[in-house]
N, C-alpha and C positions, 0 to 999 in steps of 0.2 A: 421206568423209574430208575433214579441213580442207587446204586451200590451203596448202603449206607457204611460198609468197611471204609469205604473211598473215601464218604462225605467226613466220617468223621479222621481218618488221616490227611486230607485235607485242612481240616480245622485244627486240629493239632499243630500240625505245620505254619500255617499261618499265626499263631498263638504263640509258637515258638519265635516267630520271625519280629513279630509285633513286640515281643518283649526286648529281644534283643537290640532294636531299632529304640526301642525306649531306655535299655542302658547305655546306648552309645550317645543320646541326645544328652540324657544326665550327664554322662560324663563329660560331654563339650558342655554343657553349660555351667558345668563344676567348672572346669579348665577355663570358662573365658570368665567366670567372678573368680579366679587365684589370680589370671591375670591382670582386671583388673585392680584388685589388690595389691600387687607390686607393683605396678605403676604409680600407683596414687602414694605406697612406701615409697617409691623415689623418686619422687616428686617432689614429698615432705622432702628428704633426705639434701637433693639438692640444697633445697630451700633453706634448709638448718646449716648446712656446710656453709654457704654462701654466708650465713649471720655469724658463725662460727669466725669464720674469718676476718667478716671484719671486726667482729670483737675481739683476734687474736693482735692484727693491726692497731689501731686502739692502744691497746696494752701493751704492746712494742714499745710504739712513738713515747706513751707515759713514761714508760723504764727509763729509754734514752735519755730524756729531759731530764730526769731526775739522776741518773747520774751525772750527764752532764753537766748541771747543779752544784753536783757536790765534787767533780773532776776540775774543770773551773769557774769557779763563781765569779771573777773576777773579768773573765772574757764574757761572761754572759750579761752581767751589768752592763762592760763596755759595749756591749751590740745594743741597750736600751738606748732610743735617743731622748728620755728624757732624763737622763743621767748627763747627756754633756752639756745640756744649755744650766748658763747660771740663767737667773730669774733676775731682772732690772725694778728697779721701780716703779716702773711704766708712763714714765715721762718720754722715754727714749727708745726710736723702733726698733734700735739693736742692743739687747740687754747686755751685750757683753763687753759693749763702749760707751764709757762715764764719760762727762762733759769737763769732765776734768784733764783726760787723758788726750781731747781734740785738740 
């Protein structure tokens, strides 16, 4: 028959090894859901930066427009082109020569 000193330092030992083997599992599987976890933060993070910016662009281009608006209003009409056509009576395919002036 076995030494029951043996059997039970044996058991001990195993008991001790089992447990340890069981903090190092917890611990990897803490470690890979915190990884998880920041991943997925930045991934949102991307994903926010990216909207971030182009609502930063957005809000540029408006600025620009409006001051250039109010820097000159006068170049920015002339860029309209329906600002330079006069409007004919629509008798005639080029409103801006009367039958008078041929």
């Amino acid at each position: 028959m076995a030494n029951p000193q043996a059997v039970r330092a044996n058991l001990v030992a195993f008991n001790k090894e089992c447990k340890e083997k069981m903090k190092k599992e917890s611990a990897l599987e803490m470690l890979e859901n915190k990884l998880a976890v920041f991943e997925l933060e930045q991934h949102i993070s991307r994903k926010i930066n990216k909207v971030d910016c182009l609502e930063e662009e957005v809000m540029t281009k408006n600025l620009d427009d409006d001051v250039m608006g109010i820097v000159k209003p006068g170049h920015a009409q002339a860029q309209d082109p329906l600002v330079k056509i006069n409007i004919g009576d629509g008798r005639e395919d080029h409103p801006n020569i009367h039958q008078s002036d041929a």
